[in-house]
N, C-alpha and C positions, 0 to 999 in steps of 0.2 A: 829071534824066536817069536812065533805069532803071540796073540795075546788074544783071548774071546771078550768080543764087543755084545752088551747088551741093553735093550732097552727097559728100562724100570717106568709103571704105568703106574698111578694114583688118581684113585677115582675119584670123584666130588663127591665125598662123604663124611666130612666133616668139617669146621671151621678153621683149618690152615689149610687146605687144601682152595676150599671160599675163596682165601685171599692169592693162590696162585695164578687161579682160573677160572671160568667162568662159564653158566649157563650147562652146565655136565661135562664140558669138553676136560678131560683128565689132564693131569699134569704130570711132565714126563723127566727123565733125568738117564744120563747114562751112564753105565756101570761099566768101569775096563781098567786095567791097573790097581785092582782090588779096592778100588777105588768108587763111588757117585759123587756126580758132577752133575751140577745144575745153575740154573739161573733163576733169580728170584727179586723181591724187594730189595734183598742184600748183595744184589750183587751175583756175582762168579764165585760160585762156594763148593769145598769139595768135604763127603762124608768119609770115615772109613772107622771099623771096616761098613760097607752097605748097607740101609736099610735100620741103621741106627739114629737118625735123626731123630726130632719129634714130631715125625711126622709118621713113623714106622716105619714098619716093610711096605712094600710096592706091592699092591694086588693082582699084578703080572708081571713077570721077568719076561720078555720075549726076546731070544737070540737071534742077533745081527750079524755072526756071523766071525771074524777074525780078524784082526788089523795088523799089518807088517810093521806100522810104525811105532818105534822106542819112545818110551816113556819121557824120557827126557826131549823129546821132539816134540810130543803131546805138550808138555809142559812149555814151551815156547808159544805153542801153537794158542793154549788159553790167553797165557802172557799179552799175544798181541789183539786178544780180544778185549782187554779190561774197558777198552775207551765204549768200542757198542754195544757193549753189556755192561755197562757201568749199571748201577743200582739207579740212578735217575732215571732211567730210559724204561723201568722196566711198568709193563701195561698189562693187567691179565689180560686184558682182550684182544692184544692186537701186537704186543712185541714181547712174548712170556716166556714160561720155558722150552716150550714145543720149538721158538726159532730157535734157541739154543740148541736142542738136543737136533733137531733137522742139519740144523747148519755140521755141525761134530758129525752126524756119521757119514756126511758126506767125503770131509776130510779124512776119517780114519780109514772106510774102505769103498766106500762110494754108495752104500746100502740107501735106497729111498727109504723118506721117510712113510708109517704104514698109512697107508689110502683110508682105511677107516675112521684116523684121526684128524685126517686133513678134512674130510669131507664135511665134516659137522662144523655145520655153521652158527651165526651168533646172533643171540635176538636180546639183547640188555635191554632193547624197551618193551620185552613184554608183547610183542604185537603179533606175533605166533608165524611159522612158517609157511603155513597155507594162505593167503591174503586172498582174500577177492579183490583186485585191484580196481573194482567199481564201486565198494560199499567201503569207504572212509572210517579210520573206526571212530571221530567226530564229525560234525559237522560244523566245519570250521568257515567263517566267513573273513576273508582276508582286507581287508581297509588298508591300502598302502601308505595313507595320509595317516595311520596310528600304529606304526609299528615297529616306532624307539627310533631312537638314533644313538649309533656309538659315539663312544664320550674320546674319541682321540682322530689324531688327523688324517692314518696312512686312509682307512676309511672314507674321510671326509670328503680326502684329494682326488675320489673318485665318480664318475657320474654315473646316474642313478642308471641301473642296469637289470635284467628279469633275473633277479636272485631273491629269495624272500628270505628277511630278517628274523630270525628264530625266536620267539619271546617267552613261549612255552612249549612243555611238552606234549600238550596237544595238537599245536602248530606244526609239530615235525615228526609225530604219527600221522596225521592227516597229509603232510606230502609224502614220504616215504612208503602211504601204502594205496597213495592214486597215482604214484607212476611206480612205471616197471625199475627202473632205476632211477637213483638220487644220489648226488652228490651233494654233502655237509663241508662247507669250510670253516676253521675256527680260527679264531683272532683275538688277540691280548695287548693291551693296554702294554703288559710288562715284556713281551718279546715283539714288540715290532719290528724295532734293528736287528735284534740279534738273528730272527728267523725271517730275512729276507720279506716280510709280508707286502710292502708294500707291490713289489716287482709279482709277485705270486698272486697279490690280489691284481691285478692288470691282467696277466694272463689271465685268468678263471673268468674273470668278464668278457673277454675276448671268448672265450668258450664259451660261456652261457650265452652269449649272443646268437654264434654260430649253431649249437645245439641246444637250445633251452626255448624252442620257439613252440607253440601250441600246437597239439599233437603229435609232439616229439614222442609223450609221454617220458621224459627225462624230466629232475627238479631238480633244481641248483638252490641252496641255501647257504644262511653264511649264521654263527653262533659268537657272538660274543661271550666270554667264556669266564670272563668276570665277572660279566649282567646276568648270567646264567648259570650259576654253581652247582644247580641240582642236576640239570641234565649235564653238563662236564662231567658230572660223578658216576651217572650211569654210563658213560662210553668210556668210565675208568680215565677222565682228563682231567688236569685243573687248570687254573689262573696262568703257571708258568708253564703249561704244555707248549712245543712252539709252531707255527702256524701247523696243522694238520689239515689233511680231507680225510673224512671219511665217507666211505662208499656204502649203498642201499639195493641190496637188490631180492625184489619178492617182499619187502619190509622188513629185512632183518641186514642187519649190520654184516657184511663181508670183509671189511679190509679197512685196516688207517695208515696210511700213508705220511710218513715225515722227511721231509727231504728239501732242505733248501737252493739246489737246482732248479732251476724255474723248466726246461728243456725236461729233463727228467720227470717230475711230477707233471705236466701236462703230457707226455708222450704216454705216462701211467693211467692217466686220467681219459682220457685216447682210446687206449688198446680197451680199458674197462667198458667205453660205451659202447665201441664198434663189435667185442663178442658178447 
């Protein structure tokens, strides 16, 4: 018997919603099975009946429509989600509940996720979505011969290539809003092994060569993310995030990518500069 699938929308209006999402983009959860289901800090959590959280009711229900598939098939289907919605993975900025509720109604009946929500982009530094890409919002003078050096080796073991070394956040307003796009790598002391970085940092230099040449208008950066815990916090990262890029386009934040595939995250990396 069908079952009506729906979308539950929570606006940025107060301080648990803050911690879901971010910059107005709403935080979304979906309702089916008399059931809400979302993803969060904690994880893959389900409410019932809906709209009981402490979070309230949802400021729009909008209907998606019907799904054929049984509850107990749903139920399998979270099941084998817990690993990439584990409660570690989750980002308001960049892997929240929007990918949850996106990814689920594709499964349940193949309903796209709404265009309105996608479309709103991210600006956690502040640096507005209109940029003049000629007027810097500092004026930053960059000294290669003073601008740190990481405290570990995968880094070390690599030779000096056109990426600039992140040391503030005025250093990465000021690239991110003189080129049209920019690419952010981040790197940690405590996940080298684990997140493939060194092999990842080889490609990305291999690309910043090829593409990061004077008036490419592309910036390639790289953020030590331990030497730098204020700005981690504003892209929603810490210490143990594991190698990420994040991508810049217009000065405002579009996309963080995490993938220990090196083929993968450079063909991502790829497609991003070429449209």
């Amino acid at each position: 018997m069908p079952s009506k699938v729906e979308l539950g929308i929570y606006e940025v209006n107060s301080k648990y919603i803050e911690d879901l999402s971010s910059n107005g983009i709403p935080h979304t959860t979906i309702i089916v099975f008399n059931r809400e289901f979302e993803f969060s800090s904690q994880g893959l959590t389900s409410i019932i009946p809906a709209g009981t959280s402490f979070k309230g009711l949802p400021n729009k229900v909008i209907n998606m429509g019907v799904t054929e598939i049984d509850e107990e098939t749903f139920k399998d289907y979270l099941e084998g989600l817990r690993n990439d919605f584990h409660a570690s993975r989750f980002n308001k900025y960049s892997y929240n509940g929007n990918k949850f509720s996106e990814k689920t109604l594709e499964f349940l009946n193949g309903s796209p996720f709404p265009a309105f929500l996608k479309q709103i982009q991210l600006d956690p530094l502040g640096v507005g979505f209109n940029v003049n890409m000629n007027q810097p919002t500092q004026n930053v003078i960059y000294n290669p011969t003073n601008l740190g050096v990481s405290s570990y080796n995968s880094v070390n073991n690599l030779p000096p290539y056109p990426t600039i070394n992140i040391i503030s956040l005025d250093m990465l307003r000021s690239v991110i809003t003189t080129n049209y796009k920019s690419i952010l790598m981040t790197v940690s002391p405590y996940t080298t092994y684990s997140s493939n970085e060194l092999e990842l940092s080889k490609a990305f230099y291999e690309l910043s060569i090829e593409r990061g040449q004077p008036g490419r208008n592309v910036g390639f950066m790289r953020l030590d993310l331990k030497l730098n815990k204020d700005i981690a916090q504003m892209l929603g990262l810490n210490d143990l995030t594991p190698t990420s890029f994040v991508v810049f386009k217009n000065g405002a934040v579009l996309n963080i990518w995490q993938d220990n595939n090196v083929l993968n995250t450079m063909n991502a990396l790829k497609d991003f500069l070429n449209n």
